[in-house]
BAVONU-292875 format. One line per 4 residues: their letters; for each residue y, x, z of N, C-alpha, C, O. Coordinates in Angstrom, 1 decimal. Each point is the difference from the previous one (the first is absolute). Layout:
// BAVONU-292875
a	Y,X,Z,Y,X,Z,Y,X,Z,Y,X,Z  ...
***
This chain:
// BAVONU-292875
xxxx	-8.4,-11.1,7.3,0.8,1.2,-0.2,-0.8,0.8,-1.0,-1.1,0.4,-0.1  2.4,-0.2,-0.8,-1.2,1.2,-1.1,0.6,0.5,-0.7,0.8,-0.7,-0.8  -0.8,2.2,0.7,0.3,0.8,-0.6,-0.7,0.7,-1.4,-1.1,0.5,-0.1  1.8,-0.5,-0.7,-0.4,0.5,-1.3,0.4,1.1,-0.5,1.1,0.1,-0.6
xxxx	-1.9,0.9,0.8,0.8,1.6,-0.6,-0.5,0.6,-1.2,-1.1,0.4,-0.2  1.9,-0.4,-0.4,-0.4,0.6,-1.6,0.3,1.7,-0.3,1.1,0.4,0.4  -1.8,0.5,-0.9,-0.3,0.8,-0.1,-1.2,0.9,0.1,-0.2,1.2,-0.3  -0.8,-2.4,0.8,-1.0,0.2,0.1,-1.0,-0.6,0.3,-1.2,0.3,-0.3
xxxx	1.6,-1.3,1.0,-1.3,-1.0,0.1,0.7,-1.3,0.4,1.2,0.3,0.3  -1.5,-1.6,-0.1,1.0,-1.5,0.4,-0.7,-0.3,1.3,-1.0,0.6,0.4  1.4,-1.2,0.2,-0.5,-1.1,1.2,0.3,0.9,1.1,0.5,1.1,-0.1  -0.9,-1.9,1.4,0.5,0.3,1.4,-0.2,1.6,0.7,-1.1,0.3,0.5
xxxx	2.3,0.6,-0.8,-0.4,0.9,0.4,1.1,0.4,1.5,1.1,-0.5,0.1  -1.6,1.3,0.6,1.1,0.5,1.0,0.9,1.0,-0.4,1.1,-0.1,0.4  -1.7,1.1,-1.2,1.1,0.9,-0.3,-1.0,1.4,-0.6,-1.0,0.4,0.6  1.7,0.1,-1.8,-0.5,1.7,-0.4,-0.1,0.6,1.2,1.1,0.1,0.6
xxxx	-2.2,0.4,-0.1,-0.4,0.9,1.1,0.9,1.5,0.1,0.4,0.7,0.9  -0.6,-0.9,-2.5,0.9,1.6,-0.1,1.5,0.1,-0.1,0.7,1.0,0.0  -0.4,-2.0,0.0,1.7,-0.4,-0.1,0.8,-0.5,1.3,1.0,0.5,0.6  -2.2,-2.0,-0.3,0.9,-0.6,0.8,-0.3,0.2,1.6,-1.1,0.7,0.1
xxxx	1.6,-0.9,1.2,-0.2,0.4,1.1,-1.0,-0.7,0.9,0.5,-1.1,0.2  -1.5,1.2,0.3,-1.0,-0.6,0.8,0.8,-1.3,0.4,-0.5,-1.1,-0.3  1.8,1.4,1.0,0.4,-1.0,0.9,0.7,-1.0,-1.1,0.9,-0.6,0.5  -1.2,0.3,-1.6,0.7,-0.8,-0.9,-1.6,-0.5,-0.2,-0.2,-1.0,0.7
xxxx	-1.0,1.4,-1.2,-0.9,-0.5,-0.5,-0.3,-1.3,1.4,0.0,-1.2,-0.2  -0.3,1.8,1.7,0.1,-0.2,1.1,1.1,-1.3,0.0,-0.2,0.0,1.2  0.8,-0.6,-1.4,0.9,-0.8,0.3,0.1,-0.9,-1.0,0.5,-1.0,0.3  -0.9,1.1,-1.5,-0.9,-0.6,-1.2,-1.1,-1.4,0.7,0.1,-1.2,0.3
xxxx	-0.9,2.1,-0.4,-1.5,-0.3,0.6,0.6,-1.5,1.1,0.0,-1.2,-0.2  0.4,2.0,1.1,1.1,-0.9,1.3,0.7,-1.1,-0.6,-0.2,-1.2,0.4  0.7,1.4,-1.1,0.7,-1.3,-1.0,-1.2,-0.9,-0.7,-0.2,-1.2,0.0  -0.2,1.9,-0.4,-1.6,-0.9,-0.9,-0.9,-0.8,1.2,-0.6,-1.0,-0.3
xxxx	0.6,1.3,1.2,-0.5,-0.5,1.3,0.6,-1.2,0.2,-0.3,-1.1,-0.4  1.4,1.5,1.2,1.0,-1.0,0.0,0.5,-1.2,-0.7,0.5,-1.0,0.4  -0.9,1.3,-1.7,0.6,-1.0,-1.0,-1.1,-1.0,-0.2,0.3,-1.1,-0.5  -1.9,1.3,1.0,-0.6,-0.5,-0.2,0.0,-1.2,1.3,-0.5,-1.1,-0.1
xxxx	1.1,1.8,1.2,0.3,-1.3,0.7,1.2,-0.9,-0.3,0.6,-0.5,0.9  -0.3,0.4,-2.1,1.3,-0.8,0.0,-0.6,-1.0,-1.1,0.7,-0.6,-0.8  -2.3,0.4,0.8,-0.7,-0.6,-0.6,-0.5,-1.1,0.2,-1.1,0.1,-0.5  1.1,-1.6,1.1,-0.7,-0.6,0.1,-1.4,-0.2,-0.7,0.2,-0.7,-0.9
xxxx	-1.7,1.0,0.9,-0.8,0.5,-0.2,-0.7,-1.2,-0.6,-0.7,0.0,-1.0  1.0,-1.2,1.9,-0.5,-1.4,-0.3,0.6,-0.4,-1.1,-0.7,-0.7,-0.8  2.2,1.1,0.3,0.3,-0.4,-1.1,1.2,0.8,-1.2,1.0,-0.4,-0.6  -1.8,1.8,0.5,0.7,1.2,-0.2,1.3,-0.5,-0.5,1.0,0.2,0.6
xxxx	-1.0,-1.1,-2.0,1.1,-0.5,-0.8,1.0,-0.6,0.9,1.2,0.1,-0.3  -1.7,-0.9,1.4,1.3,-0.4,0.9,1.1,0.8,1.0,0.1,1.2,0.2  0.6,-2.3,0.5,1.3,1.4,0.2,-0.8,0.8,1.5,-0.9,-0.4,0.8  1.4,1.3,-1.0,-0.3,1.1,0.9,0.3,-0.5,1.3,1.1,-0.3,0.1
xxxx	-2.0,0.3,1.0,0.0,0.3,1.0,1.7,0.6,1.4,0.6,-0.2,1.1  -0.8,1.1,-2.4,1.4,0.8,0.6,1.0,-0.7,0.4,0.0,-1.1,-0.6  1.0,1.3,1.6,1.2,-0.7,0.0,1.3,0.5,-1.1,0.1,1.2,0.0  0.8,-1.7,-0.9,1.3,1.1,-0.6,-0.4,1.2,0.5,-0.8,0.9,-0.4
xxxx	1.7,-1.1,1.8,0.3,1.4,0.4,-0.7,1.1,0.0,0.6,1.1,-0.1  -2.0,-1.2,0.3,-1.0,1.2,-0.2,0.0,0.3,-1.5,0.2,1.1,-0.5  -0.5,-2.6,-0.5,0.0,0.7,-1.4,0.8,0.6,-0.4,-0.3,1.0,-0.6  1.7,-1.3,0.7,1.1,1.0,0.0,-0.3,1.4,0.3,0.3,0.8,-0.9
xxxx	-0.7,-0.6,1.8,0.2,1.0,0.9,-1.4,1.2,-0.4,0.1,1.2,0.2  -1.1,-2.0,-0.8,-0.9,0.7,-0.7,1.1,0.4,-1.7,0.0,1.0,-0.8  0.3,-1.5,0.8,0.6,-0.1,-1.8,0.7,1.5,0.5,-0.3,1.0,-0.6  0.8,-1.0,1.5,1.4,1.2,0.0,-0.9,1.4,0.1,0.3,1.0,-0.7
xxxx	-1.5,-1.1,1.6,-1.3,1.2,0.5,-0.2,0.0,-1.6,0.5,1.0,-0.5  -1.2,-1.7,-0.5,-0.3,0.0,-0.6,0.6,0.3,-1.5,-0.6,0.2,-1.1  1.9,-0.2,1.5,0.9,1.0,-1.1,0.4,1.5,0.7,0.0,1.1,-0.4  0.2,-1.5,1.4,0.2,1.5,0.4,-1.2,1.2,-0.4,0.2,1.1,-0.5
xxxx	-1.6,-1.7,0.9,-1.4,1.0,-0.4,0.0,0.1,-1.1,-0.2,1.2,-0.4  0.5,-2.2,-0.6,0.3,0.3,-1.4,0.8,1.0,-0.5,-0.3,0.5,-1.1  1.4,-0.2,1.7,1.4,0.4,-0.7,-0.2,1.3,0.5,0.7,0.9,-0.4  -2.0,-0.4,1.6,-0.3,1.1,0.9,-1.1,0.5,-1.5,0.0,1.1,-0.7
xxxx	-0.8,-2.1,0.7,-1.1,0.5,-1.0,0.6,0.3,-1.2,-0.3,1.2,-0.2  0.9,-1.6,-0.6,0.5,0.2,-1.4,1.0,1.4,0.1,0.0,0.8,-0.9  0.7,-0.5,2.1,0.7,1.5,0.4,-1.0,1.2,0.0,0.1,1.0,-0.7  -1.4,-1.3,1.7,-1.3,1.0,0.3,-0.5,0.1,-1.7,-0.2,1.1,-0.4
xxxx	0.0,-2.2,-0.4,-0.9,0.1,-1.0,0.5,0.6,-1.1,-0.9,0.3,-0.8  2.4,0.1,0.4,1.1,0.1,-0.9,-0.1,-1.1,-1.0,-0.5,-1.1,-0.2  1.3,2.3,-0.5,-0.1,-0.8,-1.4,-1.2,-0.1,-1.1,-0.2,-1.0,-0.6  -0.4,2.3,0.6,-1.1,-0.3,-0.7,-1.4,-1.1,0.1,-1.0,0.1,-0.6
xxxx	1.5,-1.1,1.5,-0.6,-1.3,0.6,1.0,-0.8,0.2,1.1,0.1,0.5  -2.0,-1.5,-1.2,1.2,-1.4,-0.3,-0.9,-0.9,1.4,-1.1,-0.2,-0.3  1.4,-0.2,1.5,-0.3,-1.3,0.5,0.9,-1.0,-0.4,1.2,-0.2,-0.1  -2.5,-0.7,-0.1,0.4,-1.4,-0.7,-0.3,-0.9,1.3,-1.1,-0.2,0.4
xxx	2.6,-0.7,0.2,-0.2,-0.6,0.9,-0.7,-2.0,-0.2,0.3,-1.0,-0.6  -0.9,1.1,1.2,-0.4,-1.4,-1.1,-0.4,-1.2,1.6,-1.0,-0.5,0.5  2.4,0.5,-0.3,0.3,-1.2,1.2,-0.3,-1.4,-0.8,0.1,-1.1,0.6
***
């Protein structure tokens, strides 16, 4: 999972401190966690561990935080989703 926000700096951030809400950065983090168990570790490039239905089900968490973050951050910040 990785987010790219332009306006001011690129790579994995949770959110403008001054814009966006604790509980969005907080649920971020949570997601970056999580996604890293959907990893098989022994062989990152192979399929994930996960069953569908969880990956799915992360996919949906995982636009929702997004669509939460890009509202908290406005417009004067572009997130670049790069699934």
């Amino acid at each position: 999972m990785c987010l790219a926000l332009s306006g001011g700096s690129t790579g994995f951030h949770t959110a403008n401190p001054a814009t966006a809400a604790a509980a969005t950065g907080s649920e971020l983090t949570r997601l970056a966690a999580l996604y890293h168990s959907s990893l098989d570790w022994d062989d990152p490039a192979g399929p994930s561990p996960w069953p569908r239905e969880q990956q799915e089900a992360f996919r949906r968490e995982a636009d929702t935080a997004l669509r939460t973050l890009r509202r908290e951050l406005g417009d004067g910040w572009a997130v670049e989703d790069r699934r």
